[in-house]
N, C-alpha and C positions, 0 to 999 in steps of 0.2 A: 297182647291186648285181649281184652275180654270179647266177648261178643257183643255182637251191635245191633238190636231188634231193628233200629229206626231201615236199617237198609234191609232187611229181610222184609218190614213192611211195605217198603217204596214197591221189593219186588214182586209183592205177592199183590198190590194194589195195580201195579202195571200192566197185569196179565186185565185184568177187567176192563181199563181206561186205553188199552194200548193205542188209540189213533187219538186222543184228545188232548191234544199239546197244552190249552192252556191248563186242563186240568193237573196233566204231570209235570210240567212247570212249576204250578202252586204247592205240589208234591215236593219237590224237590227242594225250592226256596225254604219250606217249614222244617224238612227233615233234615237238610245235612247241617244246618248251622247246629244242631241238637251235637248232631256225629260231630264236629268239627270242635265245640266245648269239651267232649270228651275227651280227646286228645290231649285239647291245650294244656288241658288241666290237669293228666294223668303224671302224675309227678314221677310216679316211677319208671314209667318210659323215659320224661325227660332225664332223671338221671342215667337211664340208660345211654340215653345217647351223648348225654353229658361224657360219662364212660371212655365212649370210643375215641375223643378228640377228634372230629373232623375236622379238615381245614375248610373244606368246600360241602354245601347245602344244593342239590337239585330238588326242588318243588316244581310241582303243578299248578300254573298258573291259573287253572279253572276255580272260579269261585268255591266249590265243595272242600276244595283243597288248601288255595290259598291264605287259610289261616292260619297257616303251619309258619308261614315265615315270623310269625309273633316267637315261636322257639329257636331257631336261627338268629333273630335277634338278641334273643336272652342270652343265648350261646357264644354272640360274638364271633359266628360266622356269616362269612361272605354265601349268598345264594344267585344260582344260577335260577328264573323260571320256565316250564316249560308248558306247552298245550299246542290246542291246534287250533287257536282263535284268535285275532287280532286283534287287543281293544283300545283303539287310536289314544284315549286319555292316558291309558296307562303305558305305552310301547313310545305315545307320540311320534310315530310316523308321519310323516307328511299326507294326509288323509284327504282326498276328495268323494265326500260321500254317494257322489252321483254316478260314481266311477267305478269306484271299490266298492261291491255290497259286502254287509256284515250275515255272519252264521246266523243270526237270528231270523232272516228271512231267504225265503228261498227266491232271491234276484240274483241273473246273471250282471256283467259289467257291462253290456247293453242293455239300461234302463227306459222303462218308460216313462214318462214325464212325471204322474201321479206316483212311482216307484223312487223315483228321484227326491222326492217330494218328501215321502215317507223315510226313507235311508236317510235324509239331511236332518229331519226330524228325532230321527233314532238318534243319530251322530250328536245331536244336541244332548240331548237327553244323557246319554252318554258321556259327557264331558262334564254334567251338572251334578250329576245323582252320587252319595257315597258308594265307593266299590260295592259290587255284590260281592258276598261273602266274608266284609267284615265279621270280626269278633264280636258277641254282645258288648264287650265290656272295653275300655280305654287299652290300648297297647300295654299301658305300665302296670296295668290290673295281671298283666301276664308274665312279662320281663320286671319286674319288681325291682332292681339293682340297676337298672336302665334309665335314662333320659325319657318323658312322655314324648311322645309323637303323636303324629295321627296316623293313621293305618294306609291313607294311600302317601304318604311322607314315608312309612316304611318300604312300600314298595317300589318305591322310585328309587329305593336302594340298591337293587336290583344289579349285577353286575352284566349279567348275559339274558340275552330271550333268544330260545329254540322255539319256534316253531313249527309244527306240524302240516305245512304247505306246501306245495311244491307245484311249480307251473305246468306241470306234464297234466295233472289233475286240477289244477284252481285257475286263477286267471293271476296275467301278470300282477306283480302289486310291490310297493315301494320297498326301502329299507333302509336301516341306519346302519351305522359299523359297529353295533351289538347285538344287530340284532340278526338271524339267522333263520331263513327258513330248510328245513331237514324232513319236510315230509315223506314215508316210510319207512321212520324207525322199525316195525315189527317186521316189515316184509324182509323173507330171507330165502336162501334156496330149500327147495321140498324135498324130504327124506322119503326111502321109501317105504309105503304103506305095511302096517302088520296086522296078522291077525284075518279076522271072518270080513274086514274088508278088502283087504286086495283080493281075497277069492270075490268079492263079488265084483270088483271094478272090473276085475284082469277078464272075466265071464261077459262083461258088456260088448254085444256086437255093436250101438249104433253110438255111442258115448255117454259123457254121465253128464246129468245137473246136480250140481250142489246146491243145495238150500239152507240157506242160515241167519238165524233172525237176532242174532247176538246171545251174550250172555246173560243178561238181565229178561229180556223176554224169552221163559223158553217154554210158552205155552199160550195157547190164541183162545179169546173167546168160541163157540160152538160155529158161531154162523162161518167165520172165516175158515175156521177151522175143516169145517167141511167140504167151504170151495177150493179150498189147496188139496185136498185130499181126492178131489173130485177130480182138477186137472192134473194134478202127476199124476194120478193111475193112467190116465189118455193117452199122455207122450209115447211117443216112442223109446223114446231114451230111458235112461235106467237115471236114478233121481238116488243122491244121498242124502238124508235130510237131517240136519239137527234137530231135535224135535223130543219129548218126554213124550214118554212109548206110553200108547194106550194098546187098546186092543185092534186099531186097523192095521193092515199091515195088506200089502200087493206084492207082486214078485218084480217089479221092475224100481223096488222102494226099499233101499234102507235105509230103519230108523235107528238113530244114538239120540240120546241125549249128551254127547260129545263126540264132535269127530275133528281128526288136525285137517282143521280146515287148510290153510299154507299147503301143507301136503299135496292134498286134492286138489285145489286150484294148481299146483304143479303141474302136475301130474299127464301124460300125453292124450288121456282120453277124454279131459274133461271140455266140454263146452259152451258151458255156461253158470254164472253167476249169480243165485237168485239170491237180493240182501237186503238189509234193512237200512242199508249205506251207511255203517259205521264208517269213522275217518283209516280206523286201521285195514279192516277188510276192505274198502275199495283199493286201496295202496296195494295188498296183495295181489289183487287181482290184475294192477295194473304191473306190477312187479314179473308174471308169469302172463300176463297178455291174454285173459279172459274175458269178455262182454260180459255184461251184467244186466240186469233186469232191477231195478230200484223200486222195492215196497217201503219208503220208508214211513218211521212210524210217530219221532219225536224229536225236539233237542233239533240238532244239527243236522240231521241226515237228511230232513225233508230240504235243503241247503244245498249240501252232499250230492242230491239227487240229481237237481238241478245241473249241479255242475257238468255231472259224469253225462250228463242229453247232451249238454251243450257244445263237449268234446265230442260226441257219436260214439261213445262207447260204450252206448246202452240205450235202453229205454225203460220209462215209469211209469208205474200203477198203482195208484189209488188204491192203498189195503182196508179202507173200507168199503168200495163203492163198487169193487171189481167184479166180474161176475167170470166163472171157471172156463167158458169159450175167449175171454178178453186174455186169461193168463196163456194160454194155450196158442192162441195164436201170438203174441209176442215175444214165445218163447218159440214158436218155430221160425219168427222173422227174424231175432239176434241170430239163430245157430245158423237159420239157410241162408240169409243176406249178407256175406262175406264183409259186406262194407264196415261193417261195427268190428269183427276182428281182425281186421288188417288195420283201421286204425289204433286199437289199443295196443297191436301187438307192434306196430311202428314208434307209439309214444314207448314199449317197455323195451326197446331195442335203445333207442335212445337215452333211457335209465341207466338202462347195462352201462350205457358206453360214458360215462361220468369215471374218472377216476375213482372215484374213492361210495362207498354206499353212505347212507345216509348215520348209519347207527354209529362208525367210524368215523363221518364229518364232525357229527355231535362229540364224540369221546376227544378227539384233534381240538375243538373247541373249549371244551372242558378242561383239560390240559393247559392248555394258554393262560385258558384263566386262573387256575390253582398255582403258575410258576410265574404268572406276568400282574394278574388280578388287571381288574377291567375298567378299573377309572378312565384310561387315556381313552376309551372306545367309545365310552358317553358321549353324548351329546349336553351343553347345558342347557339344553331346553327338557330334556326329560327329568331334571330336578326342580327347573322352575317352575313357578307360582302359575295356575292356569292363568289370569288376566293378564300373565307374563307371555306365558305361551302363544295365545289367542291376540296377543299386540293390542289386547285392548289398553293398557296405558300409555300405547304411541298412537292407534286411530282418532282415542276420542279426545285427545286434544285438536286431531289435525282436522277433525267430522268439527271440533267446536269452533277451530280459527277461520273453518270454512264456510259456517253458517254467519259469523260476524263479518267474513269479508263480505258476503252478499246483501249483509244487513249494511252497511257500510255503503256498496253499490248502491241499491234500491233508495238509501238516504240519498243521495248523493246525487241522483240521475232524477228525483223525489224535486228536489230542492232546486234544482239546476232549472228542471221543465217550469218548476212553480215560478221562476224568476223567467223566465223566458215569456210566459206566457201573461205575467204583470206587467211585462215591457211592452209588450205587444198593447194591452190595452190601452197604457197611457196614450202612446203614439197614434191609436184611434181616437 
C-alpha cells in the first residue's frame, strides 16, 4: 500500500491536542473514513487478495476499520470481527445500559443515577444512529457483482465476534454463543532483554518504572513534558522511558524512542507501570502482575483507567492537571503499598491458571469457524430488524390494547356511576 498522510497527520496533530478527547474524536471521525476509501477502493490490493483465496476474513470491528468488510463481501468470504468494544446494536447482547457501561465513557458497573441516565441515553443513541464507520458510498458502489445491502445488514453477517475483554480486567458482562471475549491477545512471556538496556536494568539497585505513552503519542506538549521530566529525575528508582530523545537526559533515566515494552513489564525488577491505559498494555501488565499508574489521554483509555482503580491495580492522574509532587507521590504509593501488587499479581496467577491463553482461544475459535462456519451459533435476533429486536412490534400492540382496556374501564365505570347517580335522584 502506498503511504497514508491522513494518519501521519492525526499523529502529528495528537502530540499538540493530546488530553482533548473531543477534539481527537472529531480528528479521528474526519480522517479514517478518508483512509478507509482508500483501501476500499484500491483495486489492486483487492486483487491481491482476490489472489490468495481465503476462506476466512478476520477484521477489526472498530469503526476506522470496519469498512474493510465491504471487500469480504465482494470476495465472498465469511468474516470473523474482532476489537475490544462491545457495541450492543451490532453484537446484540442482551445489554442493560445501567449495568454494563460502554468505552465511551469512563463508568464503572456501579453507576450513579445521572451515570445511569446518560449510558441508557448513549444506548439509545446507539441503537439509532448508522454504524460509525460506514462507507461514503452504498455497499454495492464497492462489491459491484453483489446484492445491495445496507452496511449494518452486512455486518450482521458476521459469523464470530472476539472481543478484547476479559473479567480479570473489565467487569462481568453478558454473551451469546458467538460471541467470545479473549482479552490479552498480545500479552505473552518476556524474552530476555538486549543490548545497552539490560546493562542499565541489570545496574538498578532499587527497581525500574516503565513509562509508556503508546505509539501514536510519542511526544508531549512543553508543560507536561517538563513535569514528567521533573518527577522521574526524583524517584528513586531507575525509570525506562519511551519517549523521542531530546537533549534531557538523568542517570536514573533511559530514554528510546522504542523499548519491548512486554519484556520489561516481565521482567523481575520492574515495579511499576506508568501508561496511557491502552487496552493491550494494561493486559500485559496484568499478564506479568505489575501495578500501574493510569495518565490516560483519549478514546478508550480514560474508560481503561477507570476500570484498572476500580480493580486496585493502580491508581490515576490527570495528564493534564497533575503537578510533579502528585506524580511522585503515587508512584511511591503503587510500589510501597503492597496492596496494588498483590492484587494484580493474584488476578495474573489466575490468567496463568486458564487452560489455554487467549491468542490460542482465538486461533481454537477461528478454526471451528473455517471447518464448522457459524450459522448454528447465531442467534436470530442478531440478523433481525431492530423494532424486531427491541419487541417493539409485540409491546406496542400490547401498550395499545392496554390503553383501550382502560379506555373501556373508565367508560364503563363512566357510564355505570352516571346511571347510579340518575337513580338516586329520581328516587329523591
Amino acid at each position: 500500500m502506498d503511504e497514508i498522510p491522513e494518519i501521519e497527520e492525526f499523529r502529528t496533530s495528537s502530540v499538540k491536542q493530546v488530553s482533548r478527547k473531543l477534539y481527537m474524536m472529531k480528528k479521528v471521525l474526519t480522517l479514517f473514513p478518508v483512509v478507509c476509501e482508500r483501501f476500499i477502493t484500491n483495486e489492486k490490493w483487492i486483487e491481491m487478495l482476490r489472489a490468495v483465496n481465503a476462506s476466512l476474513a478476520v477484521i477489526s470491528g472498530l469503526f476506522p476499520a470496519n469498512c474493510l468488510t465491504t471487500i469480504a463481501y465482494e470476495l465472498s468470504i465469511p468474516f470473523v470481527l474482532t476489537g475490544c468494544e462491545i457495541f450492543p446494536s451490532l453484537h446484540r447482547i442482551p445489554w442493560n445500559p445501567s449495568v454494563f457501561p460502554s468505552n465511551v465513557f469512563s463508568f464503572s458497573n456501579k453507576m450513579t443515577y445521572s451515570e445511569k441516565l446518560i449510558s441508557t441515553l448513549a444506548a439509545i443513541v446507539d441503537y439509532t444512529i448508522p454504524p460509525i464507520g460506514a462507507p461514503k458510498h452504498s455497499v454495492k458502489t464497492y462489491a459491484k457483482d453483489k446484492p445491495d445491502i445496507s452496511f449494518i445488514d452486512l455486518l450482521h453477517q458476521t459469523q464470530f465476534f472476539l472481543i478484547e475483554k476479559d473479567v480479570l480486567l473489565d467487569y462481568p458482562l453478558p454473551q451469546l454463543p458467538n460471541v467470545r471475549y479473549v482479552g490479552g491477545l498480545a500479552a505473552k512471556r518476556s524474552l530476555p532483554l538486549k543490548g545497552e538496556l539490560v546493562k542499565f536494568v541489570n545496574a538498578s539497585k532499587n527497581g525500574i518504572v516503565v513509562v509508556s505513552f503508546g505509539s501514536i503519542v510519542n511526544d508531549f506538549p512543553a508543560v507536561q513534558l517538563e513535569k514528567l521530566q521533573s518527577a522521574l529525575k526524583q524517584i528513586k528508582y531507575d525509570v525506562v522511558w519511551r519517549q523521542k530523545k531530546t537533549s534531557f537526559s538523568h542517570k536514573n533515566i533511559y530514554i528510546s524512542d522504542w523499548v519491548p515494552q512486554n519484556d520489561l513489564l516481565g521482567h523481575p525488577k520492574t515495579k511499576l507501570f506508568v501508561t496511557h491505559c491502552g487496552n493491550s498494555g494494561q493486559f500485559e501488565a496484568l499478564f506479568h502482575g505489575v501495578p500501574m499508574l493510569g495518565m490516560p489521554l483519549f478514546g478508550d483509555q480514560h474508560y481503561n483507567s477507570r476500570r484498572m482503580t476500580e480493580k486496585g491495580y493502580g491508581l490515576s492522574l490527570d495528564i493534564e492537571n497533575f503537578t510533579p509532587e502528585e506524580l511522585i507521590e503515587k508512584m511511591n504509593e503503587l510500589i510501597e503499598n503492597k496492596t496494588y501488587s498483590e492484587k494484580i499479581k493474584r488476578a495474573s496467577e489466575i490468567f496463568h491458571s486458564r487452560p489455554e491463553y487467549p491468542a490460542k482461544k482465538s486461533a481454537r475459535h477461528i478454526d471451528h469457524i473455517l471447518k464448522y462456519g457459524g450459522e448454528y451459533l447465531k442467534s436470530p435476533c442478531q440478523e433481525s430488524r431492530l423494532y424486531e429486536f427491541l419487541m417493539i412490534d409485540v409491546l406496542v400492540p400490547i401498550f395499545a390494547a392496554t390503553l383501550f382496556l382502560i379506555y373501556l374501564i373508565y367508560r364503563s365505570v363512566k357510564k355505570c356511576l352516571s346511571f347510579c347517580f340518575k337513580k338516586k335522584t329520581k328516587i329523591d
